[in-house]
N, C-alpha and C positions, 0 to 999 in steps of 0.2 A: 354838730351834724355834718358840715363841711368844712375840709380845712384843708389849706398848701403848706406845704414848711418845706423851704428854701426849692423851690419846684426850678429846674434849668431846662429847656428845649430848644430846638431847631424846626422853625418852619419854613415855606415852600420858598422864600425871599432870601433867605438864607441871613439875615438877621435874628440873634440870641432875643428868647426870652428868659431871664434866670433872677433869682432871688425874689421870688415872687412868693409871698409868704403873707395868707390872713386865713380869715377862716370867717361863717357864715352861722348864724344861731338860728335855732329852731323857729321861725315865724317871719323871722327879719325880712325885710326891704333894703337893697342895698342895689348901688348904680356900679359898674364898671365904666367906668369913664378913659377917655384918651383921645389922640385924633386917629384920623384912618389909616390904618395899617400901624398900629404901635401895638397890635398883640391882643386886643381884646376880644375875637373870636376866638385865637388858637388857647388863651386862658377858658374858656369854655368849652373846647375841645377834649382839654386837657380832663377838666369835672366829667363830661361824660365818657372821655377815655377812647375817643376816638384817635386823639393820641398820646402815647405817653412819655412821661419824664425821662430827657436825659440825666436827670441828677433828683434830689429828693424824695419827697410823696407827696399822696394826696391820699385821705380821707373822705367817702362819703357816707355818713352813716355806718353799715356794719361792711363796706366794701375800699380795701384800700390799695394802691396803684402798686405794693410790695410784692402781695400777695396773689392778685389780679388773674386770672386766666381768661387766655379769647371765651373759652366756653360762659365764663360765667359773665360778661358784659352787655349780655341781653337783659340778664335779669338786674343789673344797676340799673340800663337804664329805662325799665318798666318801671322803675321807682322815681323819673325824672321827668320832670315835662322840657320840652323843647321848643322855642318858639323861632321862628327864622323870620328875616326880612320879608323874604320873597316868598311867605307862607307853606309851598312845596305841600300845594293838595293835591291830589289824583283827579288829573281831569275831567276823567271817567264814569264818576263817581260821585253821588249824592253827597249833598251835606252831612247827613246821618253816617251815608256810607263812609266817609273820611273819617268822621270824628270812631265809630266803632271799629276801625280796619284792625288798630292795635289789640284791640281785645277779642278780633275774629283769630289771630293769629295767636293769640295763647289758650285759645281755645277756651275759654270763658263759655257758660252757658247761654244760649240765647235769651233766656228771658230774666237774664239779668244784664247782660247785655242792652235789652231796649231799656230796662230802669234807666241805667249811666246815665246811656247815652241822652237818654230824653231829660234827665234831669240836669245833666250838663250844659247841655243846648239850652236850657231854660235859663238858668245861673248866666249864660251869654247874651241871654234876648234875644236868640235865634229861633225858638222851636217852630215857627211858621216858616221858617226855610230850610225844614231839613230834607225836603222835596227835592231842593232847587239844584241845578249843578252848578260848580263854582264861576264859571263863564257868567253865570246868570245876578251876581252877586257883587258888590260896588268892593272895591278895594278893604273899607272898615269892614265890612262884611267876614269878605274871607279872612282877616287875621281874626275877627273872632272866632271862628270856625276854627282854624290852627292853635286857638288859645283851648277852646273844648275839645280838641283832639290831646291839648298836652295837661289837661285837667282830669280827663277821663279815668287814668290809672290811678287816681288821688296820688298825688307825687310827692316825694318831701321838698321838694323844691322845682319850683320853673327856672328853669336858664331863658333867658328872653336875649336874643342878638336881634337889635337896630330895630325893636318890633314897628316902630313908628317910622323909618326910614323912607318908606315908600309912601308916604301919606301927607293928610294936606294937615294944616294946623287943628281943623276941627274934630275931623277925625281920630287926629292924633291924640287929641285931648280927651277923647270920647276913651280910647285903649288905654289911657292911662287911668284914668278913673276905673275901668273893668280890672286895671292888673292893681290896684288899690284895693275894689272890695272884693277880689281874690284873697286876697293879704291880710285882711282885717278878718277875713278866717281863716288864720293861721295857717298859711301854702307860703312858705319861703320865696322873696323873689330876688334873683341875680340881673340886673337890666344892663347889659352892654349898651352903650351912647355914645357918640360921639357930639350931639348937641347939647352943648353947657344950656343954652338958653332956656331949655324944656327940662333940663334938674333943676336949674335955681330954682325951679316955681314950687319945689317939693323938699320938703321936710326930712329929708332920707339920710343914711349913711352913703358916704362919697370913696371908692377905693381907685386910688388912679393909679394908671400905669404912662407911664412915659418911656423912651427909649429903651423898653423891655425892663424897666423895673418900676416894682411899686413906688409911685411918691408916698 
């Protein structure tokens, strides 16, 4: 479903990332691990092609970084969910309204539209907030929020960067059990971390990257 083979790039520190080479199986749970700044964003970057390979490819399902056009990279990654640290809601904008924006903008029907959305928000424990604006909303909150906005497309896979970063141990523990029974129905998950201490506690596949290369 997802694969690197011998992937080489340059990012904005101007430190290589290269020989970067695994690949991700239909259902899997797996951690990107390293410390900060060893590359483990710009490897997720790379998956949804925000940027691409000096050297190799990548594979994501029927879309591969060879073959690639700007045009067609919308529609990879409607097939990707995205989770970010810093969640990157629309301030603007309802609960509801965040989690539905992606599927206002492919023009998806309205009333399938509210199924998703409503049955998303539920799968998160959210539907009593999808009122609320994000302001209104404790930090676990809104990453859930960001987790059903990247659930909504039914993805083949979540890319999650540092979801727990910004968070207290409880919380933390609270997102990891959501991105668990995410997973145990069969929704791929990629977790960038850089806390060893929160994988040991999981049973997971471990891909680390050090000095821009896999160990």
């Amino acid at each position: 479903m997802l694969s690197l083979q011998n992937v080489k790039m340059r990012y904005p520190t101007g430190d290589g990332v290269e020989n970067i080479t695994f690949s991700i199986n239909r259902g899997e749970f797996a951690f990107l691990v390293g410390p900060s700044g060893a590359g483990k964003s710009t490897v997720l970057k790379l998956i949804y092609m925000d940027e691409m390979p000096q050297e190799g490819h990548l594979v994501v399902n029927d879309f591969s970084s060879l073959y690639m056009t700007k045009r067609e990279v919308p529609y990879l990654r409607r097939k990707l969910g995205i989770v970010f640290q810093d969640f990157k809601l629309f301030a603007d904008r309802t609960v509801y309204e965040n989690v539905a924006f992606s599927l206002y903008v492919t023009n998806v029907r309205r009333n399938i539209i509210k199924r998703k959305v409503l049955r998303t928000l539920a799968d998160v424990g959210l539907s009593h907030k999808r009122y609320k604006m994000p302001h209104e909303l404790s930090g676990g909150e809104q990453q859930r929020v960001a987790i059903a906005r990247a659930l909504v497309n039914d993805p083949y896979i979540v890319l999650a960067d540092e979801p727990t970063g910004n968070l207290d141990p409880e919380t933390a523990a609270d997102i990891m059990a959501l991105l668990e029974k995410i997973n145990s129905g069969g929704t791929a998950i990629l977790m960038a971390t850089h806390n060893y201490e929160l994988v040991s506690h999981f049973n997971k596949r471990i891909i680390r990257i050090e000095n821009g290369r896999i160990i």
